[in-house]
mmCIF file of the N, C-alpha and C atoms, coordinates in Angstrom:
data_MODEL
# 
_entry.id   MODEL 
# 
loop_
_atom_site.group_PDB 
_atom_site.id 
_atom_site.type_symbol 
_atom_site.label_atom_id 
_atom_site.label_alt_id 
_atom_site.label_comp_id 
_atom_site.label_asym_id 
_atom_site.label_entity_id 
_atom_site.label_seq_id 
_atom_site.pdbx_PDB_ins_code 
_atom_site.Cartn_x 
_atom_site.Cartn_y 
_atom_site.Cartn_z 
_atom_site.occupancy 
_atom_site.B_iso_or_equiv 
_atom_site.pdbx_formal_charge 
_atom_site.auth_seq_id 
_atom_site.auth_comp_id 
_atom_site.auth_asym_id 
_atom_site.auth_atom_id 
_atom_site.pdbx_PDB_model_num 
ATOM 1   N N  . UNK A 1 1  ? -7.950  49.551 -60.505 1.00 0.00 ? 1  UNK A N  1 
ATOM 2   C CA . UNK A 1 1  ? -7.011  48.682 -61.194 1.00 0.00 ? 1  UNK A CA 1 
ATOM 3   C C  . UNK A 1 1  ? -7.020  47.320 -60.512 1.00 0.00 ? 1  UNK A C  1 
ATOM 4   N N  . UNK A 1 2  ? -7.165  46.423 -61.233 1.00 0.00 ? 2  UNK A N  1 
ATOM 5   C CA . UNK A 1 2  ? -6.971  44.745 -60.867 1.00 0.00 ? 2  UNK A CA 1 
ATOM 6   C C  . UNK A 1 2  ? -5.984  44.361 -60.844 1.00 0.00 ? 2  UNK A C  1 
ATOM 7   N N  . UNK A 1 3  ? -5.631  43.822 -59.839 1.00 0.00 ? 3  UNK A N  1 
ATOM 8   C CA . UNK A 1 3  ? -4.368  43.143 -59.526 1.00 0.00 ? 3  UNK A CA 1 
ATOM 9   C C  . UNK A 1 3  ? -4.503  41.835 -60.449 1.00 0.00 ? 3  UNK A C  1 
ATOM 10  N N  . UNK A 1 4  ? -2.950  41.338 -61.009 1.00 0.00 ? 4  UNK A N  1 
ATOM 11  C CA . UNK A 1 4  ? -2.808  40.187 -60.978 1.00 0.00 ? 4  UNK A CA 1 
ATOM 12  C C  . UNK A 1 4  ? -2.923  39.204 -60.548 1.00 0.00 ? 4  UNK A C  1 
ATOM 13  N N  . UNK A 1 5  ? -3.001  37.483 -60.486 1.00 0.00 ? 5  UNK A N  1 
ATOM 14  C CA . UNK A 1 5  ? -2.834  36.783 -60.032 1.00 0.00 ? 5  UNK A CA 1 
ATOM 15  C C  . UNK A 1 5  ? -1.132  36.489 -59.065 1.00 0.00 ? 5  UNK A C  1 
ATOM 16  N N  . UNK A 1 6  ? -0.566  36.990 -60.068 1.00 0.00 ? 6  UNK A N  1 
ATOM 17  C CA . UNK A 1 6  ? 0.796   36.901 -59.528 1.00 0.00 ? 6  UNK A CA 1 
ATOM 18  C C  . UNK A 1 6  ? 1.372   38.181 -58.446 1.00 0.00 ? 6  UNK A C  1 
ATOM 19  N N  . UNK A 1 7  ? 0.459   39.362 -58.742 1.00 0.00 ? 7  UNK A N  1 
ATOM 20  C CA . UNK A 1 7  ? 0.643   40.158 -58.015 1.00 0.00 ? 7  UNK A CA 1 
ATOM 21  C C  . UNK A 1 7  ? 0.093   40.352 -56.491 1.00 0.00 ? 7  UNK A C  1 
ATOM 22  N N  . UNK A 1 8  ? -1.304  39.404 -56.422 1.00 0.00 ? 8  UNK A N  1 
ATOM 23  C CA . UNK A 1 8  ? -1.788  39.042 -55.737 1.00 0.00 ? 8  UNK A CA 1 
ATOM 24  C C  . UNK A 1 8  ? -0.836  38.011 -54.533 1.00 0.00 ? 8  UNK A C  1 
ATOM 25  N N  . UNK A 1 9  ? -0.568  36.903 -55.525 1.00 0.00 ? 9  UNK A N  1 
ATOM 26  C CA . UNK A 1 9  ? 0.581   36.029 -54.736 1.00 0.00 ? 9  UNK A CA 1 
ATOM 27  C C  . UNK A 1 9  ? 1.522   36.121 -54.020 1.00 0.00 ? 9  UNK A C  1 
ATOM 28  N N  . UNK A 1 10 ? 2.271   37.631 -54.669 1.00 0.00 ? 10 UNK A N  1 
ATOM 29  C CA . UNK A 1 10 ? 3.507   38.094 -53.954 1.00 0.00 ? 10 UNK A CA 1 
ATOM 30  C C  . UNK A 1 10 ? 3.163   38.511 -53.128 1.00 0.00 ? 10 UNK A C  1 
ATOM 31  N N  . UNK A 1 11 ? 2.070   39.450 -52.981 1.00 0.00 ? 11 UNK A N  1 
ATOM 32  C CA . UNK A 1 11 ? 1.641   39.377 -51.390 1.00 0.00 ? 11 UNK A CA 1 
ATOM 33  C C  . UNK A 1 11 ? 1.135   38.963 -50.276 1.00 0.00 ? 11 UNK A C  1 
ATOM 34  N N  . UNK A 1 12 ? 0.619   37.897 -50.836 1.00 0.00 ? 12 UNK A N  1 
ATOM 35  C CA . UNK A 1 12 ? 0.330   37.069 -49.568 1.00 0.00 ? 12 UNK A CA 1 
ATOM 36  C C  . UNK A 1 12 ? 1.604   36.406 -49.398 1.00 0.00 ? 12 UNK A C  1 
ATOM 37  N N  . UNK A 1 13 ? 2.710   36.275 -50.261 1.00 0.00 ? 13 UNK A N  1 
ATOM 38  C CA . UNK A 1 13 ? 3.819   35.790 -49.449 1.00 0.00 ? 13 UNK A CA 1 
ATOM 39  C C  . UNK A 1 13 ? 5.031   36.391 -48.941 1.00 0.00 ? 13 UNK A C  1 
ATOM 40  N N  . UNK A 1 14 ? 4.257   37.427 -49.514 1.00 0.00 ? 14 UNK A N  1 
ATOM 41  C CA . UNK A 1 14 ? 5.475   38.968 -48.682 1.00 0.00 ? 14 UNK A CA 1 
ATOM 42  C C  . UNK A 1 14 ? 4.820   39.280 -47.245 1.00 0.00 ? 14 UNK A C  1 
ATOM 43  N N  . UNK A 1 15 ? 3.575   39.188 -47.221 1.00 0.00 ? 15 UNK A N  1 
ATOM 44  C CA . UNK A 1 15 ? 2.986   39.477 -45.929 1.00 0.00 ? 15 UNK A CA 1 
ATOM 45  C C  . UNK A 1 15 ? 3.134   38.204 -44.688 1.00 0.00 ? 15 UNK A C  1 
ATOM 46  N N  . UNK A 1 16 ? 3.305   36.834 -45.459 1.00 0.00 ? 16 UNK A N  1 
ATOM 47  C CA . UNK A 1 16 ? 3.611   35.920 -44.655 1.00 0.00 ? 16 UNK A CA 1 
ATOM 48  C C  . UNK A 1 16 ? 4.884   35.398 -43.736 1.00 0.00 ? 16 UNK A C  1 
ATOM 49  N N  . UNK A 1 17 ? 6.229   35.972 -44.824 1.00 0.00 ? 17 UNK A N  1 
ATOM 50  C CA . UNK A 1 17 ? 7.532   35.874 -44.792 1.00 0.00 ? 17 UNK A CA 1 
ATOM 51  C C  . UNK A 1 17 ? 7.822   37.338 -44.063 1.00 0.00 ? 17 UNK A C  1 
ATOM 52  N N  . UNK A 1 18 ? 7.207   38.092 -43.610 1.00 0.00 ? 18 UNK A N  1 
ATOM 53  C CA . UNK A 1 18 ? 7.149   39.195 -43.498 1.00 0.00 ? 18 UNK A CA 1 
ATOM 54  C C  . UNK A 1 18 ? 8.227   40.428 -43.951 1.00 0.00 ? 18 UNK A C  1 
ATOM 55  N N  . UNK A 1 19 ? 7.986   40.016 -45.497 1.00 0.00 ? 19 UNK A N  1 
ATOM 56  C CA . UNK A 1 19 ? 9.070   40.421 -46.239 1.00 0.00 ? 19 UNK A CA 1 
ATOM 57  C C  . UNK A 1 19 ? 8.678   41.806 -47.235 1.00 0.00 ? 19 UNK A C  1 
ATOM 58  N N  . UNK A 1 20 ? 9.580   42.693 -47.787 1.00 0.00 ? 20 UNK A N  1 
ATOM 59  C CA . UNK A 1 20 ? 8.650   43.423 -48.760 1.00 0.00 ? 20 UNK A CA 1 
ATOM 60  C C  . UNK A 1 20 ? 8.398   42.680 -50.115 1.00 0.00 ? 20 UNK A C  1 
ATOM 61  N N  . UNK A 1 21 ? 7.390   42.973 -50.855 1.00 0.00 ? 21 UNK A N  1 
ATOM 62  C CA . UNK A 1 21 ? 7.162   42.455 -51.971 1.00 0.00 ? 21 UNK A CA 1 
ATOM 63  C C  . UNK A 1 21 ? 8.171   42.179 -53.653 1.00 0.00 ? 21 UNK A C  1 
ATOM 64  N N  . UNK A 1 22 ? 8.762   43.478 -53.090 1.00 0.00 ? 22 UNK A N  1 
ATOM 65  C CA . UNK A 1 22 ? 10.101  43.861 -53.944 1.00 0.00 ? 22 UNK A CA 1 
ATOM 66  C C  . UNK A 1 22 ? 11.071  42.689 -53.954 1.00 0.00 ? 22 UNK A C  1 
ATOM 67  N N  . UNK A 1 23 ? 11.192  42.172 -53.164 1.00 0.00 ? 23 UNK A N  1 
ATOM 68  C CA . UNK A 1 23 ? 11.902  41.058 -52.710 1.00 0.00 ? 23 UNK A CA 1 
ATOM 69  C C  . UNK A 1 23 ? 11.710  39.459 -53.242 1.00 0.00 ? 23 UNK A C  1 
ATOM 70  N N  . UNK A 1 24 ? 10.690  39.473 -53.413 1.00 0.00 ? 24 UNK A N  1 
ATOM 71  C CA . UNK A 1 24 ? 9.922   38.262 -53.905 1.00 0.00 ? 24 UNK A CA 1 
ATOM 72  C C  . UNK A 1 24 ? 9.779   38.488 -55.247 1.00 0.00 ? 24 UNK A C  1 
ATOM 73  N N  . UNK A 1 25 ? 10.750  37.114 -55.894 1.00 0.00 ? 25 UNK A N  1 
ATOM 74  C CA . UNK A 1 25 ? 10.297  36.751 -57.505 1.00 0.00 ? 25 UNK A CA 1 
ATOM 75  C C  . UNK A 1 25 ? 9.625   35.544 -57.884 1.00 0.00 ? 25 UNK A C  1 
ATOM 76  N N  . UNK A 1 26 ? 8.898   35.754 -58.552 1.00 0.00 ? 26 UNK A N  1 
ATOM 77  C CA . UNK A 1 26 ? 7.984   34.553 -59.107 1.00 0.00 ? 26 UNK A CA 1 
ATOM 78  C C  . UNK A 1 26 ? 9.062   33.234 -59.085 1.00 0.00 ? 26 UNK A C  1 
ATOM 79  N N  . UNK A 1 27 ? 10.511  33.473 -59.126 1.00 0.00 ? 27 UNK A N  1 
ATOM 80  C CA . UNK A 1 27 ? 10.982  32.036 -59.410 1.00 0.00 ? 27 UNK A CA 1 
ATOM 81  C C  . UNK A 1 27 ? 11.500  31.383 -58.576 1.00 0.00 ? 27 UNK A C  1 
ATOM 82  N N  . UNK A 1 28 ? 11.867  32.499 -57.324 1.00 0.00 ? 28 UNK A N  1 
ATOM 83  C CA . UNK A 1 28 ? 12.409  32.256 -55.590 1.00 0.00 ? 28 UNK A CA 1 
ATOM 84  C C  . UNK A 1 28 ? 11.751  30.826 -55.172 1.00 0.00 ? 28 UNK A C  1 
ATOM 85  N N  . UNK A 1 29 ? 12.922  30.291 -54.673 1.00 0.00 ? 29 UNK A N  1 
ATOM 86  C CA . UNK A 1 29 ? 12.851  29.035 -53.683 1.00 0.00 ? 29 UNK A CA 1 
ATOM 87  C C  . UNK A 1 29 ? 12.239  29.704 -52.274 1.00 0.00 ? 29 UNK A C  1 
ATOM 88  N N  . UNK A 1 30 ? 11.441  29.089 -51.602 1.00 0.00 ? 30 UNK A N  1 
ATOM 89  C CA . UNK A 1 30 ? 10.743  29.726 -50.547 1.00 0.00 ? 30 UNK A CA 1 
ATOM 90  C C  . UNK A 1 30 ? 11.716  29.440 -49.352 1.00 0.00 ? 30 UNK A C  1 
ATOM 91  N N  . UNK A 1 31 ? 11.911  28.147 -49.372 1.00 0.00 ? 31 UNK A N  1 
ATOM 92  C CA . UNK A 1 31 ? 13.277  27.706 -48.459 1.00 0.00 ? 31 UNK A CA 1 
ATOM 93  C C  . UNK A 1 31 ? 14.286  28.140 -48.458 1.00 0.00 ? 31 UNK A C  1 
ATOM 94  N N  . UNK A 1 32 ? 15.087  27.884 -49.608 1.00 0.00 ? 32 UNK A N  1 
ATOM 95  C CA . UNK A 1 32 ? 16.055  28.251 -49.960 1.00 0.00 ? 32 UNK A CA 1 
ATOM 96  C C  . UNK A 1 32 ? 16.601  30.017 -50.251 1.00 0.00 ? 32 UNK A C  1 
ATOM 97  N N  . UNK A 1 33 ? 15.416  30.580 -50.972 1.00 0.00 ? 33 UNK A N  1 
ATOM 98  C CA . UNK A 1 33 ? 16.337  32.083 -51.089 1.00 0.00 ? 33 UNK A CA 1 
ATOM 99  C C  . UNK A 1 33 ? 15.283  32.946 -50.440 1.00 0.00 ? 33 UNK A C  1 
ATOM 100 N N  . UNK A 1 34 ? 14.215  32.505 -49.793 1.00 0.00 ? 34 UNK A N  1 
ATOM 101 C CA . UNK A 1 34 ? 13.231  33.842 -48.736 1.00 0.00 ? 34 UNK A CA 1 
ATOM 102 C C  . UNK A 1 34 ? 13.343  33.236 -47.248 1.00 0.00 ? 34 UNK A C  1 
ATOM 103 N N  . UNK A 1 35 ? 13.907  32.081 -46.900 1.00 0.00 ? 35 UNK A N  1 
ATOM 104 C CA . UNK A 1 35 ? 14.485  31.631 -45.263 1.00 0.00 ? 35 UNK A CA 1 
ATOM 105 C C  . UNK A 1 35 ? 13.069  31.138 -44.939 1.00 0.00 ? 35 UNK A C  1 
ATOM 106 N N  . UNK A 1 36 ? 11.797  30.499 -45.656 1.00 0.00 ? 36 UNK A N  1 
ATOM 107 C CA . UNK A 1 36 ? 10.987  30.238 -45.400 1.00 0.00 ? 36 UNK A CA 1 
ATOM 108 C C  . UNK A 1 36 ? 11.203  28.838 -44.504 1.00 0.00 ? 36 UNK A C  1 
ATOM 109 N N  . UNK A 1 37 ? 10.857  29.106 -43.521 1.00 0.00 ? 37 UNK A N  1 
ATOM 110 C CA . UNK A 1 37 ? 10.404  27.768 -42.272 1.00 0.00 ? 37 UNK A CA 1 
ATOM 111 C C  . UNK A 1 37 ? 9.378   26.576 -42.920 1.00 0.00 ? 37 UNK A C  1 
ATOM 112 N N  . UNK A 1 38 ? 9.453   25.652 -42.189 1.00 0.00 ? 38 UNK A N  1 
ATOM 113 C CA . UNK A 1 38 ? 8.105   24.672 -42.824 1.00 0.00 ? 38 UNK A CA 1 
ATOM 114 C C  . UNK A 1 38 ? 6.217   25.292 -42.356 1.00 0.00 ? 38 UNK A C  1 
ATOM 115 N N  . UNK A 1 39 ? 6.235   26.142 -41.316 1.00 0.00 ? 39 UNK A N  1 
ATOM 116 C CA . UNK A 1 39 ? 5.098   26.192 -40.716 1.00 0.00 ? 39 UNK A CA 1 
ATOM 117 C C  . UNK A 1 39 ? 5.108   27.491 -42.036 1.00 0.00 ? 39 UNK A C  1 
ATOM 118 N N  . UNK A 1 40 ? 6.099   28.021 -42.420 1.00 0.00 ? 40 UNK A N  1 
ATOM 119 C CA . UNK A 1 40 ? 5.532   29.160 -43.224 1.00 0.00 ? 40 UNK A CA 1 
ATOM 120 C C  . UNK A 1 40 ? 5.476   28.839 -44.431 1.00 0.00 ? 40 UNK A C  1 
ATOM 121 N N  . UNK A 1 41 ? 5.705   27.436 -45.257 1.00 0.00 ? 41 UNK A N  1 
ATOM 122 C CA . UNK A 1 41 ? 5.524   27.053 -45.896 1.00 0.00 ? 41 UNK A CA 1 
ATOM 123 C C  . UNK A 1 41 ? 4.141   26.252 -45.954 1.00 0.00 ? 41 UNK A C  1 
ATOM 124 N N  . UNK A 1 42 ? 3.465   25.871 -45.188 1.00 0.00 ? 42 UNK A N  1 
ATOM 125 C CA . UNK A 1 42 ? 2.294   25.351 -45.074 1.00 0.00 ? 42 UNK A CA 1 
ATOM 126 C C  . UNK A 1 42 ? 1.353   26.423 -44.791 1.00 0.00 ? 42 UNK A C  1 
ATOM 127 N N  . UNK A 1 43 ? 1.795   27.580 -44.081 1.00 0.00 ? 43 UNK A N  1 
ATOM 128 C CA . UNK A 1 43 ? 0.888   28.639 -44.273 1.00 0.00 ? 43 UNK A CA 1 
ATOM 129 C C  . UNK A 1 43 ? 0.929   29.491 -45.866 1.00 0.00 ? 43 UNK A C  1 
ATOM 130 N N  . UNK A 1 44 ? 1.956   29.394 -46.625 1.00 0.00 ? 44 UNK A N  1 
ATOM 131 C CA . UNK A 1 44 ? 1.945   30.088 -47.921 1.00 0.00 ? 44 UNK A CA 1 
ATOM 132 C C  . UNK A 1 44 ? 1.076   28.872 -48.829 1.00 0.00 ? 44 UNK A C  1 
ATOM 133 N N  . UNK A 1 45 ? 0.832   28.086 -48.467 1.00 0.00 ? 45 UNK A N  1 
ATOM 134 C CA . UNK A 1 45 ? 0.240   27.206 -49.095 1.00 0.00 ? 45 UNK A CA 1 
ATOM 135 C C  . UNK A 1 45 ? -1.206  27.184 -49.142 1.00 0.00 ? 45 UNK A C  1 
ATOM 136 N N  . UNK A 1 46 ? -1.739  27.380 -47.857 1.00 0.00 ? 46 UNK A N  1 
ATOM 137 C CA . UNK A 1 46 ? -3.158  27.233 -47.145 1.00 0.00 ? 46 UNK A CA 1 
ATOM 138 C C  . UNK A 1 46 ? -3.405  28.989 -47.442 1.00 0.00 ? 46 UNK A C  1 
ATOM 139 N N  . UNK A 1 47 ? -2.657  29.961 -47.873 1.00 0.00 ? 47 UNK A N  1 
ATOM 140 C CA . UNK A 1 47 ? -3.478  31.594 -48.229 1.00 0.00 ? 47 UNK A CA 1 
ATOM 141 C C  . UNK A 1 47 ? -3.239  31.079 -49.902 1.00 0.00 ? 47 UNK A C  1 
ATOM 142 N N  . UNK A 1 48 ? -2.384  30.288 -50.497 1.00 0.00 ? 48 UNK A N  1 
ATOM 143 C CA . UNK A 1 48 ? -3.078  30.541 -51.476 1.00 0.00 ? 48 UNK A CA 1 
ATOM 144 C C  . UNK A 1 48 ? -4.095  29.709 -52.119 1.00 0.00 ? 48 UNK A C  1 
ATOM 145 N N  . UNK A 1 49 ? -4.340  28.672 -51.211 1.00 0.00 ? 49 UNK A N  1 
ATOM 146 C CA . UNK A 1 49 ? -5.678  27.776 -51.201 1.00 0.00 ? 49 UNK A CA 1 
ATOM 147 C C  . UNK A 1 49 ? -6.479  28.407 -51.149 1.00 0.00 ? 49 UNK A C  1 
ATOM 148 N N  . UNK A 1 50 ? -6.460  29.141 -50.659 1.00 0.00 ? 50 UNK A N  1 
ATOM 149 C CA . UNK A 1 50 ? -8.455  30.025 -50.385 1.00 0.00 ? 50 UNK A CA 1 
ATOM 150 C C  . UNK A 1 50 ? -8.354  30.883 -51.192 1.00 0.00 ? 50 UNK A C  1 
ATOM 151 N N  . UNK A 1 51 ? -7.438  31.917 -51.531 1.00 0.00 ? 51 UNK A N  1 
ATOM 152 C CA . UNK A 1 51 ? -7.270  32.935 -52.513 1.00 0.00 ? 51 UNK A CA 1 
ATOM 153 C C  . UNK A 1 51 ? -7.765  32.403 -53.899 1.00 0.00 ? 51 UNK A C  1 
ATOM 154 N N  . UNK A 1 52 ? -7.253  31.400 -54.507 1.00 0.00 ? 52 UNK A N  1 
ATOM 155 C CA . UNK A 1 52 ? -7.417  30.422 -55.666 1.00 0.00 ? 52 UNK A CA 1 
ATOM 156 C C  . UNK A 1 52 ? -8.141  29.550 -55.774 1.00 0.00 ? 52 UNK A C  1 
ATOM 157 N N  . UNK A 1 53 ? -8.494  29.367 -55.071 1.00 0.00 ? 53 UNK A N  1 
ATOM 158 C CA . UNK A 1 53 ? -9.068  27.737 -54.890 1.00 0.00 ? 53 UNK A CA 1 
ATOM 159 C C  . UNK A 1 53 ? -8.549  26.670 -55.063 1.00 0.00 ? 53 UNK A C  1 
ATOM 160 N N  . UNK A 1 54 ? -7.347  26.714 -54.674 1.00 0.00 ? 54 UNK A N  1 
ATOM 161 C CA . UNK A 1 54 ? -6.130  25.700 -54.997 1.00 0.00 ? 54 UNK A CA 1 
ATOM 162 C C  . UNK A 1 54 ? -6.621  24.168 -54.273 1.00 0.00 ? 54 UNK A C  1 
ATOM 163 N N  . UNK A 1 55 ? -5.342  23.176 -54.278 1.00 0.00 ? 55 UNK A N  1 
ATOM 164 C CA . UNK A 1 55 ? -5.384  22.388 -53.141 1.00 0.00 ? 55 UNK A CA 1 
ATOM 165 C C  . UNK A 1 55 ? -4.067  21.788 -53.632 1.00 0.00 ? 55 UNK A C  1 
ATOM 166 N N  . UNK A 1 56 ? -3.479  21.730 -52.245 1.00 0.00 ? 56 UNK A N  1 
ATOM 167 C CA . UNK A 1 56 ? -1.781  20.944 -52.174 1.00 0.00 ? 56 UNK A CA 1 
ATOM 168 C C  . UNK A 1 56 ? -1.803  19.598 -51.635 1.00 0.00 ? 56 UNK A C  1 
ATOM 169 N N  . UNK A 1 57 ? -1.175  19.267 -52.195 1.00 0.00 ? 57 UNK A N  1 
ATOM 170 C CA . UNK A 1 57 ? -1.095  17.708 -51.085 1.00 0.00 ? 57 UNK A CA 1 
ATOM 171 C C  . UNK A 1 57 ? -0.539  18.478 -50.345 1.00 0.00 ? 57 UNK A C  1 
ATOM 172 N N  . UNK A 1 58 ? -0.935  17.911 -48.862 1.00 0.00 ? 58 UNK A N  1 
ATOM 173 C CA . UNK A 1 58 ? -0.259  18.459 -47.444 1.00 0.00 ? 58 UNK A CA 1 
ATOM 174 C C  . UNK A 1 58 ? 1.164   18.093 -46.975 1.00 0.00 ? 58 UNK A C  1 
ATOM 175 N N  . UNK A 1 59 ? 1.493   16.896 -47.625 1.00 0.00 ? 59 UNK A N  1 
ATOM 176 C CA . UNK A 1 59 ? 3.044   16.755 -47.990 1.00 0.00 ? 59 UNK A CA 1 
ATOM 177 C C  . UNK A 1 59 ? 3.619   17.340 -48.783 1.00 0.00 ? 59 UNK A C  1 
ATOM 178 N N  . UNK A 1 60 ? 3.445   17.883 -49.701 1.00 0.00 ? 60 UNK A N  1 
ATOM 179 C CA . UNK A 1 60 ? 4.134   18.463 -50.639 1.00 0.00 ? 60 UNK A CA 1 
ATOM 180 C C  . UNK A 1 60 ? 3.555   19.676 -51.415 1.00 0.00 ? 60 UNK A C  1 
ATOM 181 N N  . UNK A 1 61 ? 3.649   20.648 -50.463 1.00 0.00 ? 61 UNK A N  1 
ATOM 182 C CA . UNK A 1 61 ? 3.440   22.044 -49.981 1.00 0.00 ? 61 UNK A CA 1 
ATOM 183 C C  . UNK A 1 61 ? 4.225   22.737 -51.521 1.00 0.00 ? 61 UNK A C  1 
ATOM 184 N N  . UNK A 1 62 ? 3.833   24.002 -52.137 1.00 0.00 ? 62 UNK A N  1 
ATOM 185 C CA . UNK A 1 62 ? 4.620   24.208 -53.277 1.00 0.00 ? 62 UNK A CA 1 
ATOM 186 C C  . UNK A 1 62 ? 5.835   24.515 -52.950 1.00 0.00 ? 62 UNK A C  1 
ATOM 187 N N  . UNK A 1 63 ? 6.790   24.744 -53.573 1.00 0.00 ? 63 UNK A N  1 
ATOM 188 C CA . UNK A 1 63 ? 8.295   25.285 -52.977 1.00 0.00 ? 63 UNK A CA 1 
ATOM 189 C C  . UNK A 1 63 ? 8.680   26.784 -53.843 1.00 0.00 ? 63 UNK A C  1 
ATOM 190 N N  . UNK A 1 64 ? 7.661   27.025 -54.747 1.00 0.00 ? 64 UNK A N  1 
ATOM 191 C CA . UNK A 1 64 ? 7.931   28.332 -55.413 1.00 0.00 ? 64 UNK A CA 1 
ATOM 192 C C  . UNK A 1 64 ? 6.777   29.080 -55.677 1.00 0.00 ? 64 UNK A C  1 
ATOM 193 N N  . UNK A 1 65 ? 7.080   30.232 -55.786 1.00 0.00 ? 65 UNK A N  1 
ATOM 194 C CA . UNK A 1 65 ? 5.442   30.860 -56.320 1.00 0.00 ? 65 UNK A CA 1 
ATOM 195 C C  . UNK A 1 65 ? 4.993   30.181 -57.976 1.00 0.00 ? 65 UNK A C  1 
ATOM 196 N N  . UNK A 1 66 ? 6.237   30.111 -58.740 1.00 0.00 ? 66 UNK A N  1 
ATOM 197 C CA . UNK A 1 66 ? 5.797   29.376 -59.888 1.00 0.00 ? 66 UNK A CA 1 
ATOM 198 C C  . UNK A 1 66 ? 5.253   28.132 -59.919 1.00 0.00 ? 66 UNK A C  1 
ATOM 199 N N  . UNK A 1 67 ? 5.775   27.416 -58.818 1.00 0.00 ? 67 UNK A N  1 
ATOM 200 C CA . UNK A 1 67 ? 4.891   26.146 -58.844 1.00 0.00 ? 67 UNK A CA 1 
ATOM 201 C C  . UNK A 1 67 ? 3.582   26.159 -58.382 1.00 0.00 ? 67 UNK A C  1 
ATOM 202 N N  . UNK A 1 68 ? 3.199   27.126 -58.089 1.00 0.00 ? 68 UNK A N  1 
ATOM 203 C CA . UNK A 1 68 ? 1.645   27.196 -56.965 1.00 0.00 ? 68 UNK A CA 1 
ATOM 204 C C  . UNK A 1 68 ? 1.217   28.420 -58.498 1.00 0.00 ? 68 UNK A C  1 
ATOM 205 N N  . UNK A 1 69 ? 1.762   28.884 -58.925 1.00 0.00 ? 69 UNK A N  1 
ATOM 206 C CA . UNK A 1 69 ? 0.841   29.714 -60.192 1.00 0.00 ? 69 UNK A CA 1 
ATOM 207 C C  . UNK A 1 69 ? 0.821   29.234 -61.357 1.00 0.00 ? 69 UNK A C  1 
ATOM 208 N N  . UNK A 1 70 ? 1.299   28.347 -61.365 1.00 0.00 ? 70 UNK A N  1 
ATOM 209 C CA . UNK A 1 70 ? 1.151   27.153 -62.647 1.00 0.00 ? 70 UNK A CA 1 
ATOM 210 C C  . UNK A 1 70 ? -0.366  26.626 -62.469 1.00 0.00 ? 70 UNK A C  1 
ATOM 211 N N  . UNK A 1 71 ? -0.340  26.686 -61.357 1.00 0.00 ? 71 UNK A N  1 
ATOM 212 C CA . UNK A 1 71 ? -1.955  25.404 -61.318 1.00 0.00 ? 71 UNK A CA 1 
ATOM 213 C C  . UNK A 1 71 ? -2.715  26.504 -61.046 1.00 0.00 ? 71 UNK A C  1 
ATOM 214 N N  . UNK A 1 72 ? -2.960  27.775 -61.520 1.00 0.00 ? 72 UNK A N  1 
ATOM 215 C CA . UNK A 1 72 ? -3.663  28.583 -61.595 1.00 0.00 ? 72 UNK A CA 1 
ATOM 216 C C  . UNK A 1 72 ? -4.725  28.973 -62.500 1.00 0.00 ? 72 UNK A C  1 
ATOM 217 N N  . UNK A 1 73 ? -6.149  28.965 -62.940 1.00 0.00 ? 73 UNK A N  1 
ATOM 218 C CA . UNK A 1 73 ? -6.311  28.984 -63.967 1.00 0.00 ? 73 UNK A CA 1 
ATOM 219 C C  . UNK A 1 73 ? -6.163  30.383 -64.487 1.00 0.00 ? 73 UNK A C  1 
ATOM 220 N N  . UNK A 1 74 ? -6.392  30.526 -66.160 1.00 0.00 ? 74 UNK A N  1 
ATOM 221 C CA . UNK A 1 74 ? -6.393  31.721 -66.480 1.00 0.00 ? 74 UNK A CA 1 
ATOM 222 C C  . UNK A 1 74 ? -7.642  32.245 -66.164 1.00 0.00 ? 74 UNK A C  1 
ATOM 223 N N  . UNK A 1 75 ? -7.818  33.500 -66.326 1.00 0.00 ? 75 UNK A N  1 
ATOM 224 C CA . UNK A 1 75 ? -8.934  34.470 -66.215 1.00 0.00 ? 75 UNK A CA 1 
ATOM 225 C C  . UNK A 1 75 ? -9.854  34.352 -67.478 1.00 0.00 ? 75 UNK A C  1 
ATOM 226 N N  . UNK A 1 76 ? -10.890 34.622 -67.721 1.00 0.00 ? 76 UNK A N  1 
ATOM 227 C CA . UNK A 1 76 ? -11.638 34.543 -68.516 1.00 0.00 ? 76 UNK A CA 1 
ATOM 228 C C  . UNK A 1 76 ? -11.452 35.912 -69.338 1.00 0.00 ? 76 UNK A C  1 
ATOM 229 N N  . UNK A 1 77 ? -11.075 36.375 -70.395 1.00 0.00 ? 77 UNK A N  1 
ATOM 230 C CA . UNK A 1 77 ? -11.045 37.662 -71.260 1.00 0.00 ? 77 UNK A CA 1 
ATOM 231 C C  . UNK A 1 77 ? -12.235 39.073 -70.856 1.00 0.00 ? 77 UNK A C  1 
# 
């Protein structure tokens, strides 16, 4: 079974926040409602750069999983 993109996401930021996954919703403030730090915000940023092939401005790190899976592309059918 293939994971999602989004399912994928929650765990690299459940594993980062060292949180369970259950915990994490696609619409969570990383700051605000998972107690995310700035260094763990630049690290949730930089796993899902390589995972995706993303790229953030380094100032302005995403602040939600929805904002970092927006610029996601879709999958091919």
């Amino acid at each position: 079974m293939n994971s999602t993109p989004t399912d994928t996401a929650i765990a690299l930021v459940a594993e980062i926040l060292e949180r369970d996954a259950a915990e994490i919703s696609v619409d969570a403030h990383f700051a605000d409602d998972l107690d995310a730090d700035s260094l763990n915000l630049v690290e949730i940023a930089a796993a899902l750069e390589t995972e995706f092939g993303l790229e953030f401005d380094p100032d302005h790190p995403p602040t939600s999983l929805r904002q970092a899976l927006d610029l996601i592309p879709p999958r091919p059918e």
